[in-house]
MARDOPA-852624 format. One record per residue: x, y, z of N, C-alpha, C, O in turn; residue number from 1. Coordinates in steps of 0.05 Angstrom, whole numbers, m for minus. Atoms other than C-alpha are relative to their C-alpha. Layout:
! residues N
n_east|n_north|n_up|ca_east|ca_north|ca_up|c_east|c_north|c_up|o_east|o_north|o_up|num
X|Y|Z|X|Y|Z|X|Y|Z|X|Y|Z|NUM
...
***
This chain:
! residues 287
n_east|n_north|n_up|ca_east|ca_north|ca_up|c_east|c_north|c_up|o_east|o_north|o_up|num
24|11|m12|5646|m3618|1187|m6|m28|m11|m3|m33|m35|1
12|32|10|5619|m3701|1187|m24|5|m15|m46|6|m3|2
27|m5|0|5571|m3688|1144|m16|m23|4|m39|m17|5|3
20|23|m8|5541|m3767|1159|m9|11|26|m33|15|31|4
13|m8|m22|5537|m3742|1222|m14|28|7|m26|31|28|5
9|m14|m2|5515|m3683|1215|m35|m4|m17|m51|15|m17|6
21|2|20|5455|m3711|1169|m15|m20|26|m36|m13|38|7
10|10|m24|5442|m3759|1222|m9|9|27|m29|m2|37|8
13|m8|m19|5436|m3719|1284|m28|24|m10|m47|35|3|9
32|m23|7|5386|m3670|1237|m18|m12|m2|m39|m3|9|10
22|27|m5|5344|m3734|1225|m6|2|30|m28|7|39|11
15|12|m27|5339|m3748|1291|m17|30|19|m33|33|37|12
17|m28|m15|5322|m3674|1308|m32|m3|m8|m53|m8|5|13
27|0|17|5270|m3671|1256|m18|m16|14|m37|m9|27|14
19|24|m16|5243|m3737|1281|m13|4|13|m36|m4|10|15
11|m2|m20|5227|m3716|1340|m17|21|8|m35|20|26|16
22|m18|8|5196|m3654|1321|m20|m7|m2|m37|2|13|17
21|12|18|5148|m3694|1282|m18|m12|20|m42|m6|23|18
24|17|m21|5116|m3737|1334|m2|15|26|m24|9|35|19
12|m29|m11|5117|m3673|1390|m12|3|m10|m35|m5|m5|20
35|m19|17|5075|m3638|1345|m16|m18|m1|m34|m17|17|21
16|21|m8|5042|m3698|1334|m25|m6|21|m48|m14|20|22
2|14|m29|5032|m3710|1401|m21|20|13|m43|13|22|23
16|m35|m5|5005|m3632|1418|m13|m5|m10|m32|m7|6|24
30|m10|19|4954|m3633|1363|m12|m16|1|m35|m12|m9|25
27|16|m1|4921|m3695|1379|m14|m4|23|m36|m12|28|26
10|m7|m31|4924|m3680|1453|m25|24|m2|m48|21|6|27
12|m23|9|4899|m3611|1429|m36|m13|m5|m55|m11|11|28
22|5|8|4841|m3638|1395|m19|m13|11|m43|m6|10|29
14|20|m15|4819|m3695|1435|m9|26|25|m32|25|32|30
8|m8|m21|4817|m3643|1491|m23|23|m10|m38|32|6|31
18|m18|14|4776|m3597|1453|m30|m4|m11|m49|10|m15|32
33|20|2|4720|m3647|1439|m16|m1|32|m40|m6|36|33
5|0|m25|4714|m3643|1510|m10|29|13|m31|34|25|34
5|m27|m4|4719|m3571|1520|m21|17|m15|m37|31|m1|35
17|m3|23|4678|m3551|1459|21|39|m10|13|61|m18|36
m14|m25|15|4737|m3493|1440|7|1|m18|26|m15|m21|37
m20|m5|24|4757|m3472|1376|15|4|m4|27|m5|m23|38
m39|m4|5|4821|m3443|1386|11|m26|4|31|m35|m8|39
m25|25|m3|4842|m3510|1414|m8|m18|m19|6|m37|m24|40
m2|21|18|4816|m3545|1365|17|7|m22|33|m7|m35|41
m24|m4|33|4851|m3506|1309|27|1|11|43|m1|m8|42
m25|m8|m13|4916|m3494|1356|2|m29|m8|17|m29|m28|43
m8|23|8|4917|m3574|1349|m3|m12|m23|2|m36|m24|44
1|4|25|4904|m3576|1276|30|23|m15|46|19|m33|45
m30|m12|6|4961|m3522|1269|27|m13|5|48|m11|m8|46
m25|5|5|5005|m3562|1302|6|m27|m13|28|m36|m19|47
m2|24|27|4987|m3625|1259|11|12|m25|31|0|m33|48
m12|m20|23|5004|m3576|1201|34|2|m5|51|m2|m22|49
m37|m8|3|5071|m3555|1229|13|m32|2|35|m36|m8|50
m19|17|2|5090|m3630|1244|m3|m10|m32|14|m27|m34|51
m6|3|19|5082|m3642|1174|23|12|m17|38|m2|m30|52
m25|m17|2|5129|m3587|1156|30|m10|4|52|m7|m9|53
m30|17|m18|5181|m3629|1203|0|m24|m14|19|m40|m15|54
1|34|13|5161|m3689|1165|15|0|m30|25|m18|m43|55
m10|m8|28|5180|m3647|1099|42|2|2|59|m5|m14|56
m19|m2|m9|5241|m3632|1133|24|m27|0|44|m28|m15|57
4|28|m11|5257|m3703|1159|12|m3|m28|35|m6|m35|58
m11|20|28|5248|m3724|1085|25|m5|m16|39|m23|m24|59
m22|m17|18|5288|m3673|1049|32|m8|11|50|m15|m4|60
m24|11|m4|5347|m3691|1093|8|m29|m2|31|m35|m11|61
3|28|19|5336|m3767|1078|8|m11|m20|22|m30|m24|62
m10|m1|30|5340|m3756|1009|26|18|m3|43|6|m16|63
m25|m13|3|5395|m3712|1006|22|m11|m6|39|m5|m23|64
m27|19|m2|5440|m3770|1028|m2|m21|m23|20|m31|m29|65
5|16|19|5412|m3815|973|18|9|m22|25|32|m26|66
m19|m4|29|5456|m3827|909|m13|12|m20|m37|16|m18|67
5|m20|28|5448|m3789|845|m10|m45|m19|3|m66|m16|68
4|23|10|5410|m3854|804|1|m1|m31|5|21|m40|69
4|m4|19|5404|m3870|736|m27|17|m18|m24|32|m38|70
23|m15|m1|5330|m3845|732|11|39|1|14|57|m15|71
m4|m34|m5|5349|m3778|770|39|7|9|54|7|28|72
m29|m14|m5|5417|m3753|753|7|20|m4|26|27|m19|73
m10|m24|m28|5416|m3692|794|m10|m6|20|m21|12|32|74
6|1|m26|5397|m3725|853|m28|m2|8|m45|m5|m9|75
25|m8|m1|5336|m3716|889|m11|23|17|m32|23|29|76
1|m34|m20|5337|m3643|926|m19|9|m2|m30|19|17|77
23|m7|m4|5277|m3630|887|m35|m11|6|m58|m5|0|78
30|15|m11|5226|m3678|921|m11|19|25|m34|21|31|79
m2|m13|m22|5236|m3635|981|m21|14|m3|m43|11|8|80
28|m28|18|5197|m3572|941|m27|m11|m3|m46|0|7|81
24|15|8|5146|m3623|917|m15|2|19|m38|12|22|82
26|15|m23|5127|m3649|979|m9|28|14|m33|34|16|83
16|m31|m7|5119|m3577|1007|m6|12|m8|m3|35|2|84
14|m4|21|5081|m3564|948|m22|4|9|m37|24|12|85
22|15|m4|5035|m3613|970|m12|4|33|m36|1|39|86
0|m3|m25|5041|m3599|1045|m23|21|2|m45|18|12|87
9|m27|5|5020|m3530|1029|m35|11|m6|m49|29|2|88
20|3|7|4960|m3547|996|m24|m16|18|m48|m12|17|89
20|7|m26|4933|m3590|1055|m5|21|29|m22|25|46|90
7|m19|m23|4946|m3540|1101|m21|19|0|m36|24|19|91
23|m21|10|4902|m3486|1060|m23|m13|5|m42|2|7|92
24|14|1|4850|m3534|1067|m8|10|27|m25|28|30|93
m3|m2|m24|4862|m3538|1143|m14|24|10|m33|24|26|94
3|m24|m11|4858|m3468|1154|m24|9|m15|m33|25|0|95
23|m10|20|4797|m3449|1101|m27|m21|21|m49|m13|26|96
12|16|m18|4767|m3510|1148|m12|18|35|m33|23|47|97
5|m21|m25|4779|m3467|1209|m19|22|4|m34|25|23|98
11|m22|5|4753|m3404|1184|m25|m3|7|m38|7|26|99
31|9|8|4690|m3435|1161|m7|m11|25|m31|m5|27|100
15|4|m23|4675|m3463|1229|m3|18|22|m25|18|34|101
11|m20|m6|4692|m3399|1267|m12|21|m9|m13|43|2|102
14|m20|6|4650|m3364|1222|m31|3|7|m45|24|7|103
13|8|m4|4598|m3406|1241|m6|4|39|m25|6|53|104
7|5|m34|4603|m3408|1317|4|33|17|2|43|39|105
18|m41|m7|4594|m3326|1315|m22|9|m11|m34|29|m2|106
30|4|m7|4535|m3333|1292|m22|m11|14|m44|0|17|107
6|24|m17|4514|m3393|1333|21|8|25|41|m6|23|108
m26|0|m15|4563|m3373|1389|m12|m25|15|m36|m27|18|109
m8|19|m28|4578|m3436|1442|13|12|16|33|25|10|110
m20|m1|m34|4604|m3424|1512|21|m24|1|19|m49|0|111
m30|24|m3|4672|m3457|1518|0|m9|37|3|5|56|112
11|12|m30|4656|m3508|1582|32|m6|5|49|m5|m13|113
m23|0|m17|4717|m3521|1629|26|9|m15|43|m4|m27|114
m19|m15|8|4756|m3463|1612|37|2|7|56|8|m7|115
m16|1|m16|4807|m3470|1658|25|m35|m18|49|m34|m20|116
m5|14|13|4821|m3540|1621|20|10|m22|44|7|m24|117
m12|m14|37|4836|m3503|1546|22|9|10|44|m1|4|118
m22|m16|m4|4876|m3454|1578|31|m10|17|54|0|16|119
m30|14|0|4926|m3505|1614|17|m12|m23|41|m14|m24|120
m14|17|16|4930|m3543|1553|11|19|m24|34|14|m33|121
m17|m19|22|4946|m3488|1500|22|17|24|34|35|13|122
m26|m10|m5|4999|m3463|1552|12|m21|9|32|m13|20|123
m21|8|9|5029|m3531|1553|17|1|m24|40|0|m30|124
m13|11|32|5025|m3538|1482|18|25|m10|31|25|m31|125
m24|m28|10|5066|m3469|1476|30|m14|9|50|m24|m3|126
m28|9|m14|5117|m3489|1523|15|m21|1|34|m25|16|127
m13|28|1|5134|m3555|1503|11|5|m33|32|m3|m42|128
m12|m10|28|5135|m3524|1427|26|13|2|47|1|m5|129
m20|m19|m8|5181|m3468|1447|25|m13|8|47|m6|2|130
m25|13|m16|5224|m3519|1490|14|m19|m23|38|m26|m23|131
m15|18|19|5229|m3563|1423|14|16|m27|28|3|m42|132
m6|m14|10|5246|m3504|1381|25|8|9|40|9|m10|133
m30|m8|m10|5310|m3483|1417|12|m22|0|36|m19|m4|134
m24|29|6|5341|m3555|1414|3|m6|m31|24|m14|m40|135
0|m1|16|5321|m3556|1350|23|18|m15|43|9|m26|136
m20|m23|8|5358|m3492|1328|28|m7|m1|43|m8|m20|137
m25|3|m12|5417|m3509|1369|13|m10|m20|32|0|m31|138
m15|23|19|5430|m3570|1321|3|16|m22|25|15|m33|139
4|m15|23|5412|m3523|1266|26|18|m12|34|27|m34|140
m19|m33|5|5463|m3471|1278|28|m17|5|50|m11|m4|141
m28|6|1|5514|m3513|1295|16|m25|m25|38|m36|m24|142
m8|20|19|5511|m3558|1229|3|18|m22|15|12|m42|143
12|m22|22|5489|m3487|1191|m17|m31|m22|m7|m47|m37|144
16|15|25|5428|m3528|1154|m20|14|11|m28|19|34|145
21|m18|5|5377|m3490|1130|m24|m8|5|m41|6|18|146
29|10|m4|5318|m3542|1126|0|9|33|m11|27|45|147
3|5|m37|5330|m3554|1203|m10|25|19|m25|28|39|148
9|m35|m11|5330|m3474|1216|m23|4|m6|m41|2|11|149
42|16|6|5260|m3480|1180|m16|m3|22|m30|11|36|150
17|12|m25|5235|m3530|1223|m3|16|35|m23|17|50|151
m4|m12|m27|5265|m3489|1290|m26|21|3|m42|20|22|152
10|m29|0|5227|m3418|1268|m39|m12|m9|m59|2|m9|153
25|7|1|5165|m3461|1251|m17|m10|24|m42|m7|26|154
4|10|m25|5160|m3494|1320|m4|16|16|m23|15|31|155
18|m25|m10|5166|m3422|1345|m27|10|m10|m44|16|7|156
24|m7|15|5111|m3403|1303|m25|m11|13|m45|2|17|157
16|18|m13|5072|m3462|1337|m1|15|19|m22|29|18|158
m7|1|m25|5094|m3443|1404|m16|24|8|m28|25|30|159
11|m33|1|5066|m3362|1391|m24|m6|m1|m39|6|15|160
31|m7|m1|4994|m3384|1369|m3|m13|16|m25|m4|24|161
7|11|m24|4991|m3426|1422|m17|20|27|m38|15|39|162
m2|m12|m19|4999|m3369|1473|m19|28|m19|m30|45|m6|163
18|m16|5|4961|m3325|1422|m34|m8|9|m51|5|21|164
23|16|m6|4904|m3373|1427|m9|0|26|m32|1|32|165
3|12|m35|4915|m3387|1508|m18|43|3|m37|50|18|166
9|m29|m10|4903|m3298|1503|m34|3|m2|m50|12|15|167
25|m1|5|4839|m3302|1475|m23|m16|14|m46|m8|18|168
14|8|m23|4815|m3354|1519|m8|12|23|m32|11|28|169
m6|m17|m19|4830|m3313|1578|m17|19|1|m28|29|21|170
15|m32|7|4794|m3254|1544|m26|m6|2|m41|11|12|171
24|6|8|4732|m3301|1526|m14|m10|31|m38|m10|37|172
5|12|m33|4734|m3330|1607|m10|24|17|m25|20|35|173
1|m11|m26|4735|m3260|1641|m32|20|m26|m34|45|m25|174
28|3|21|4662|m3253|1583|4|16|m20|m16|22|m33|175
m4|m14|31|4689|m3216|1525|m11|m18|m21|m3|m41|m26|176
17|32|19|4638|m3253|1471|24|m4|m29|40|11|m40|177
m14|3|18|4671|m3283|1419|23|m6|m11|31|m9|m34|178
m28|1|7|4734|m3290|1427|14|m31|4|38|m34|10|179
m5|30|3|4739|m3366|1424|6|m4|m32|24|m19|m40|180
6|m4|31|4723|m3353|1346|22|21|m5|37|20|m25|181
m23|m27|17|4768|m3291|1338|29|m18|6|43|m19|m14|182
m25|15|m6|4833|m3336|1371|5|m22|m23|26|m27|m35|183
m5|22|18|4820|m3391|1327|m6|7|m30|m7|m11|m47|184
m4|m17|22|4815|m3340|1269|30|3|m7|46|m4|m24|185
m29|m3|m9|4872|m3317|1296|30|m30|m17|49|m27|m33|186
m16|16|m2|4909|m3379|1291|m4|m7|m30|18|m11|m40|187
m4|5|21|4889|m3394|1224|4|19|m20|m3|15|m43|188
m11|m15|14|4921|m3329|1200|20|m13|m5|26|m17|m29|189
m23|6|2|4982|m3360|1222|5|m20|m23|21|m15|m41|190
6|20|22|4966|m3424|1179|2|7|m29|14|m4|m47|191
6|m3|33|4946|m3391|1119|34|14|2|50|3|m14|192
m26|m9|12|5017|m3348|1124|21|m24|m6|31|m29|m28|193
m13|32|15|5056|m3416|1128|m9|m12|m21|7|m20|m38|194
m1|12|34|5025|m3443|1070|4|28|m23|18|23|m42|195
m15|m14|21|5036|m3382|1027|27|m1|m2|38|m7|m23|196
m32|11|m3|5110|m3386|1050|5|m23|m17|15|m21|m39|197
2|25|22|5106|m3460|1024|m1|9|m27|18|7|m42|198
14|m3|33|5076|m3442|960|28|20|m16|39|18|m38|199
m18|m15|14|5127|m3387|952|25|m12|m11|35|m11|m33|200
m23|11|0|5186|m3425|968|7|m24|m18|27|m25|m32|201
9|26|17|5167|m3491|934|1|0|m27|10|m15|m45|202
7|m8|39|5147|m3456|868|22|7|m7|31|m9|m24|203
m12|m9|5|5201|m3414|864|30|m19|m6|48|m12|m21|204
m23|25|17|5253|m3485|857|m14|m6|m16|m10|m1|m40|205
13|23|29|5205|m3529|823|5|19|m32|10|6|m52|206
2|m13|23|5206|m3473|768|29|16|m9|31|34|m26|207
m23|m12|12|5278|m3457|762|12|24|14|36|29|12|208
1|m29|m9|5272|m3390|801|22|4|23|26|m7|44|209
m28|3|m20|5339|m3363|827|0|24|25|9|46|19|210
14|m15|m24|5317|m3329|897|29|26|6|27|48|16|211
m28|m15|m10|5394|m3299|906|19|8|m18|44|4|m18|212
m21|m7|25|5413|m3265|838|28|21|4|40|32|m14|213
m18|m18|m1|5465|m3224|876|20|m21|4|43|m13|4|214
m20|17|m3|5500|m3287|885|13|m13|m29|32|m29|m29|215
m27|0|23|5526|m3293|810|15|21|m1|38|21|m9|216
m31|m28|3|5558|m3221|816|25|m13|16|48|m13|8|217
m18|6|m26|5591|m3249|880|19|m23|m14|44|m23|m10|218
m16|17|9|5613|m3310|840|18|9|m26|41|2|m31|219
m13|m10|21|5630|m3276|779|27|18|11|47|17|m3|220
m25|m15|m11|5683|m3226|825|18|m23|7|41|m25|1|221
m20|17|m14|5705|m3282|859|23|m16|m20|45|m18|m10|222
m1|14|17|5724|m3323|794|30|18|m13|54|13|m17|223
m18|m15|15|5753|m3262|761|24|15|5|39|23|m12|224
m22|1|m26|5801|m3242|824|19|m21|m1|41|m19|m10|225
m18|24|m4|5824|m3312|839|14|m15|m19|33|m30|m16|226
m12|13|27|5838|m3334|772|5|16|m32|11|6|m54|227
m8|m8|23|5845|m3281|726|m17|m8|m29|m6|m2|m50|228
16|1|23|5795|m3299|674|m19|20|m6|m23|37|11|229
28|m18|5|5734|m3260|642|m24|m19|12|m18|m43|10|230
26|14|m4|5662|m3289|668|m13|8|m17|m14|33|m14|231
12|m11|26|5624|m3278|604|m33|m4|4|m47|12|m8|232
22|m9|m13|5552|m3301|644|12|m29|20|32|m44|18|233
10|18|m15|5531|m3348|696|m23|m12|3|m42|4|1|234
28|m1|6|5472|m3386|699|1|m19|23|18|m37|24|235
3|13|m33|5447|m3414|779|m32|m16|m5|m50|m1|m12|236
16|27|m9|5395|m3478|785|m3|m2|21|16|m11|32|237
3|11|m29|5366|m3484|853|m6|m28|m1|m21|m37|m19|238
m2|27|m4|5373|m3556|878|m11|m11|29|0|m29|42|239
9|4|m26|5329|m3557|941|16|32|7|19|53|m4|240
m23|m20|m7|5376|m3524|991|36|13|m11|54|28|m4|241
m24|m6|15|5429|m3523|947|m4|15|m28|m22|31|m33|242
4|m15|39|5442|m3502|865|25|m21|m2|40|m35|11|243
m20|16|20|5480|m3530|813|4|31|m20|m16|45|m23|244
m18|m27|12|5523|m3466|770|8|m13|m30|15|m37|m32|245
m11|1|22|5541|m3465|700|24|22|m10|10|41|m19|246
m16|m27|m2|5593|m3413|690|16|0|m29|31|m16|m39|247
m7|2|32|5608|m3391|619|27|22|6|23|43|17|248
m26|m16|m4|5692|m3363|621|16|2|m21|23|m18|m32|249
m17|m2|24|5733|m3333|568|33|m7|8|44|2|28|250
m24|m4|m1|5806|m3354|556|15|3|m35|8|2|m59|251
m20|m3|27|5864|m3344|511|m1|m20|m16|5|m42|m6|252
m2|21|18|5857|m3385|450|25|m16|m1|24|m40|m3|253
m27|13|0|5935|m3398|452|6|m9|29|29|m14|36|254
m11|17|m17|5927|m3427|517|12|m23|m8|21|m19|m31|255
m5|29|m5|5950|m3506|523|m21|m7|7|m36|8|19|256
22|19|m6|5900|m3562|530|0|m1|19|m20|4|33|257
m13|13|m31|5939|m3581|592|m8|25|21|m13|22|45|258
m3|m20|m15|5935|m3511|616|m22|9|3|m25|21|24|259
23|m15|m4|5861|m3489|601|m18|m29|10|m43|m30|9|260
15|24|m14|5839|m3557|631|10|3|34|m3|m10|50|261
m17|1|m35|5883|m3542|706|m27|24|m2|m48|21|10|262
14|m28|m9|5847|m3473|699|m35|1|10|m48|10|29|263
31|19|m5|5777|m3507|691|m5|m4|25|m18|6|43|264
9|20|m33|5779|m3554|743|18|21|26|11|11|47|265
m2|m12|m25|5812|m3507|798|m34|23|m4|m51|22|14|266
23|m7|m6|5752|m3463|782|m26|m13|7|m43|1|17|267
14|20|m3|5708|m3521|787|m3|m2|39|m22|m1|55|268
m7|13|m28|5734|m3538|856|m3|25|19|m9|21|42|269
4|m26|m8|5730|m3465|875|m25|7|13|m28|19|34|270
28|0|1|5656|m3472|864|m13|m15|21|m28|m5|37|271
12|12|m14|5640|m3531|898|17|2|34|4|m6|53|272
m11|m5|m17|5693|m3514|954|m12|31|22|m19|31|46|273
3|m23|m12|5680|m3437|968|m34|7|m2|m44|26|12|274
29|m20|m1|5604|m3425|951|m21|m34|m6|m43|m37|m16|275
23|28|m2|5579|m3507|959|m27|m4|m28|m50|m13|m30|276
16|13|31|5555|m3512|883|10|m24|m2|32|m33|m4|277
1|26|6|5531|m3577|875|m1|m9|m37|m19|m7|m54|278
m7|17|30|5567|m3614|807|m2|28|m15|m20|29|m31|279
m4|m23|18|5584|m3541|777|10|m9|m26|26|m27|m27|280
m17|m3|29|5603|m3539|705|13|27|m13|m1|47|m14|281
m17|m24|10|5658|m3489|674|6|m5|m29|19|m23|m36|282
5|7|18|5646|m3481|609|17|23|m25|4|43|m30|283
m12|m24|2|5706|m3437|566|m8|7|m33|m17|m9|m49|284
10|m15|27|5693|m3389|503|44|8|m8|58|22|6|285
m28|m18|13|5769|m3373|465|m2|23|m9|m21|33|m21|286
5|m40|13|5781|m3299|447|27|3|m5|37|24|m14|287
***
């Protein structure tokens, strides 16, 4: 695989994610000042939310391609986490925002005026999500990159409260009370579950935390199969979407220099070849 090109056409996916959503949520909103609905107003603050997400996305692949510097030498994989740290934390806002106004307008209820309005525009704003989510993917699956699959299943995510939102309209049009406030409840369930996601995912690099401990057994067989050595431990670094491996290996003291240095570096190359550890180190114990 190119990976320039493959870093490049995910940029340009992302990209375009970013200002869609964009584009939805300020349509969303603007039309909602008009309408006086809450679902659409939070449906277009959700999908301000998710294009941030795309913008995290966007970044992360950005930086990826950037050199290892003197400052940061491992790279920069984990600004990615950061920023969807921080993402995470505006979104909670977002959605704690939401709450607090449909908590308010069931007590106070408003009549949502030109209904007919809301309910075209939260079922474009599904179907233009939905339509950017499957091109999205496409690229996704056929580069296998993880951020990008992200961004795809988050755009669905969009695309669902949309059409959750457009239900409740529907429900609130044919006079079910309330349900302008319960949709846009609704919708900021979804919100609050994306930012816990964030928070989970985010924390769990920034802090070392190795999400896939079945994947040192997997490396440790592999190691001790292909090359005949002992694995005495392993120790895995998440690096964004990647890791960096330390791999502690016993050999024969009466090896050769010449010979326990070939052994090294083919396990080395093993690492970053067969299981994409970024800058592995093999590190041997004599017995």
């Amino acid at each position: 695989m190119d990976k320039s090109r493959a870093f490049e056409e995910a940029k340009r996916a992302a990209w375009v994610s970013i200002w869609t959503l964009v584009g939805i949520g300020v349509g969303e909103v603007l039309v909602s000042g008009f309408t006086g609905s809450l679902t659409l107003f939070a449906d277009g603050l959700d999908s301000m939310a998710d294009a941030l997400v795309s913008f995290i996305v966007w970044f992360g692949i950005r930086m990826l391609q950037k050199p290892k510097s003197r400052l940061f030498h491992f790279g920069y994989a984990k600004i990615e986490s950061l920023a969807a740290f921080i993402a995470a934390v505006v979104i909670l806002i977002l959605a704690s925002f939401i709450v607090y106004h449909a908590y308010e307008n069931i007590l106070h209820p408003v009549p949502v005026q030109n209904a007919e309005i809301t309910m075209i525009a939260l079922a474009a704003a599904g179907g233009i999500s939905l339509h950017r989510a499957f091109k999205v993917s496409k690229v996704a699956k056929k580069y296998s990159l993880v951020s990008l699959n992200l961004d795809a299943k988050n755009s669905i995510k969009d695309g669902t409260a949309s059409f959750v939102g457009l239900g409740s309209i529907i429900a609130a049009y044919f006079g079910i009370p309330y349900m302008d406030s319960v949709g846009s409840i609704l919708i900021a369930v979804y919100i609050f579950f994306m930012a816990f996601t964030a928070f989970k995912e985010s924390t769990l690099v920034l802090i070392d935390g190795v999400k896939n401990p079945e994947l040192q057994q997997e490396i440790a067989t592999h190691i001790e199969k292909k090359f005949n050595v002992k694995v005495e431990k392993i120790l895995l670094r998440p690096l964004g979407h990647e890791f960096s491996a330390q791999v502690h290996v016993e050999l024969d003291r009466n090896m050769t220099l010449d010979k326990a240095h070939e052994t090294l570096t083919r396990i080395r190359n093993s690492l970053i070849e067969d299981f994409k550890a970024e800058d592995p180190v093999v590190i041997p114990k004599p017995v």
